[in-house]
C-alpha positions in Angstrom: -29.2 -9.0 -9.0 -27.2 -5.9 -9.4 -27.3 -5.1 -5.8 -26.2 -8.5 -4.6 -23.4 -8.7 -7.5 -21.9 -5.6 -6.4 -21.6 -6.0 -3.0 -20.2 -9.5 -3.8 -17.8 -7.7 -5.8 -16.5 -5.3 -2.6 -16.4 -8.2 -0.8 -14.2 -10.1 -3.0 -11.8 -6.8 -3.4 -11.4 -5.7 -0.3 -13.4 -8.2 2.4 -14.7 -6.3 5.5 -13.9 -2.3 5.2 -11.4 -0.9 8.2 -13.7 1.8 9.3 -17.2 3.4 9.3 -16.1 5.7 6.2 -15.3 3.1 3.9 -18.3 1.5 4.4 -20.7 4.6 4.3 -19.2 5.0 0.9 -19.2 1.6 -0.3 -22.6 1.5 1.0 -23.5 4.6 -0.9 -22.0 4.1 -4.4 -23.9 0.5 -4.7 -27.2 2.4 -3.7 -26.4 4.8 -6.6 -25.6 2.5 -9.3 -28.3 0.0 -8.7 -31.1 3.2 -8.3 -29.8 4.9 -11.5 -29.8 0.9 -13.4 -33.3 0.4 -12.1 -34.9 3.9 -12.7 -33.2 4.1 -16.1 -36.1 1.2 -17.4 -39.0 3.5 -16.0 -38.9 5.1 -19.7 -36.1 3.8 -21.7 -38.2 0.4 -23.0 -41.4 2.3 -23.6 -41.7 2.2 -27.7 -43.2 5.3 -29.2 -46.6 3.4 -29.9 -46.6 2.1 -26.0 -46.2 6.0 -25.4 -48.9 6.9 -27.4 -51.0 4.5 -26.1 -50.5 5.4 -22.3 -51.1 9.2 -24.2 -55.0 7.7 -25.1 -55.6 6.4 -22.3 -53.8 8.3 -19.0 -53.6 11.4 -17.9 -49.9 12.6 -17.4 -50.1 13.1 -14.1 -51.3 9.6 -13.1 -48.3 8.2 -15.3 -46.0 10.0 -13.6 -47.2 8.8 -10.1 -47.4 5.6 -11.3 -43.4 5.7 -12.0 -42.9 7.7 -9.3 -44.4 5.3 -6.9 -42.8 1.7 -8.7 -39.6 3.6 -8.5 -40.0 4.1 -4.4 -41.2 0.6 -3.9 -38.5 -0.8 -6.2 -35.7 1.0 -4.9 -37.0 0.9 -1.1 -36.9 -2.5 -1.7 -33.4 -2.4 -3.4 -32.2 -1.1 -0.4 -33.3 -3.8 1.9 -31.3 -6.2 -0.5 -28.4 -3.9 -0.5 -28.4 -3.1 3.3 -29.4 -7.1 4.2 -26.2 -8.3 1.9 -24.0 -5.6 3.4 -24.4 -6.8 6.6 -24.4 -10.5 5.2 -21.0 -10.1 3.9 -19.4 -6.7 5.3 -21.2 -6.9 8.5 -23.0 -3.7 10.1 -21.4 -1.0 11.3 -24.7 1.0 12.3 -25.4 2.2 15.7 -28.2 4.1 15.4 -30.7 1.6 13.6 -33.9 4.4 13.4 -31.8 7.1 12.2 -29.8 5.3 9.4 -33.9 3.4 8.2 -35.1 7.2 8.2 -31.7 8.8 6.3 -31.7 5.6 4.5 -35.1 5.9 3.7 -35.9 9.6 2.8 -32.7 8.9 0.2 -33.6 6.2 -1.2 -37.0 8.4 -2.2 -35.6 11.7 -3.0 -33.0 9.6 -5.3 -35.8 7.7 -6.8 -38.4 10.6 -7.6 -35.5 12.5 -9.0 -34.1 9.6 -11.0 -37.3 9.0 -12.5 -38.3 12.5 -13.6 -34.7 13.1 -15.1 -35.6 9.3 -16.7 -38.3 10.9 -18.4 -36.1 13.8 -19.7 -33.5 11.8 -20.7 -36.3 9.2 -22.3 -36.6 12.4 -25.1 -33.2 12.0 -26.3 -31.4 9.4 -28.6 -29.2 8.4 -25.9 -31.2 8.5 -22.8 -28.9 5.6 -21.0 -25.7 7.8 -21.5 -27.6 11.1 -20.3 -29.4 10.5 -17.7 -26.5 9.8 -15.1 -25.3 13.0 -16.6 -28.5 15.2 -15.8 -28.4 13.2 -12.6 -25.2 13.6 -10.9 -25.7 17.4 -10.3 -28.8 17.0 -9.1 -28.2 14.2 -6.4 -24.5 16.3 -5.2 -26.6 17.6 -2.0 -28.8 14.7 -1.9 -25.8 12.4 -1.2 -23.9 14.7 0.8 -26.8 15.0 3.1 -27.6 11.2 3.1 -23.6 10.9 3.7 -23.4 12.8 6.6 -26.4 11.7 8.1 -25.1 8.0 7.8 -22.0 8.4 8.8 -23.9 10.1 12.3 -26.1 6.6 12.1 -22.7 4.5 11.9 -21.3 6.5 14.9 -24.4 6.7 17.5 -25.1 9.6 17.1 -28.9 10.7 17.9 -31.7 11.7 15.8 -31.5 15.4 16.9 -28.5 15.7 16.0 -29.3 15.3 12.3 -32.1 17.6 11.7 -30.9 20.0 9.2 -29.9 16.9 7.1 -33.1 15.5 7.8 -34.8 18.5 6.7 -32.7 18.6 3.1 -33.9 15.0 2.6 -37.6 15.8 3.3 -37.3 19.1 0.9 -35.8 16.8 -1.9 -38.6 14.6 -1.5 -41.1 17.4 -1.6 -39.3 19.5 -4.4 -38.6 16.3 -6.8 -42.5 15.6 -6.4 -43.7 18.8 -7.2 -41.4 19.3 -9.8 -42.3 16.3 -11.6 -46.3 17.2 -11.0 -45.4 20.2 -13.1 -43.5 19.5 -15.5 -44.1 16.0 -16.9 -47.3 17.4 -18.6 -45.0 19.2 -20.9 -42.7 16.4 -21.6 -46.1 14.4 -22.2 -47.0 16.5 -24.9 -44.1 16.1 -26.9 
């Protein structure tokens, strides 16, 4: 619902952007505010006897994948909404279909698996809504200014080749964020 009111919403303001940067960006900031609103759940509405529960009966790491796979699903198929009412509304200003699925793609998952293990930090606090787009931000800078790039290369025609290195940074989130959260969730578990 969020996705579809927000690209409502740009359409309303501004109807169908000038150029390929406007709606690279437009594009972008929807996928970040309906990944960080649907990762934020992933922890936020577990009660403490829910958590202790899942402590009885799961092993941290299979928690974690759990999230970390609902979270890729979920927001890979946030994205589809997102894209499918951009083009709806907005119209589609891609060129290069396969690159923008895969930069599209390996985003969507890098922002996800990050989301959700900064979720379960921020799930700690008092204020985990407030803080996680806080912890977030810094960590999603070269994520988006990778995905950016690579888009706007999708939006002109670019080819595939020429987006390696950003292709590589979006693989390495996905790897790093994965690893990271195979680590270190078993000590947020504990607590």
């Amino acid at each position: 619902m969020y996705a579809l009111a927000s690209v409502f919403s740009i359409y309303m303001a501004i109807g169908e952007p000038e150029n390929e940067w406007v709606w690279n960006a437009l594009f972008w900031i929807s996928m970040i505010y309906c990944s960080v609103h649907s990762v934020m759940r992933l922890f936020y509405n577990e009660t403490h006897s829910m958590r202790l529960y899942y402590y009885q009966i799961a092993d941290p790491h299979e928690i974690i994948f759990s999230k970390l796979l609902y979270g890729l699903v979920f927001n890979t198929l946030l994205w589809l909404v997102t894209f499918g009412a951009f083009a709806l509304f907005l119209g589609s200003m891609v060129q290069n279909y396969p690159l923008f699925i895969l930069v599209s793609l390996l985003s969507i998952w890098g922002m996800s698996s990050i989301l959700t293990l900064i979720s379960a930090i921020a799930a700690q606090t008092n204020n985990a809504a407030g803080i996680l787009p806080v912890l977030a931000f810094p960590v999603l800078l070269p994520l988006f200014l990778s995905a950016i790039n690579a888009t706007m290369s999708a939006l002109s025609g670019d080819s595939l080749s020429s987006q390696l290195p950003n292709l590589i940074v979006l693989s390495l989130f996905n790897i790093v964020s994965w690893l990271l959260s195979y680590l270190l969730f078993p000590y947020l578990w504990r607590n």
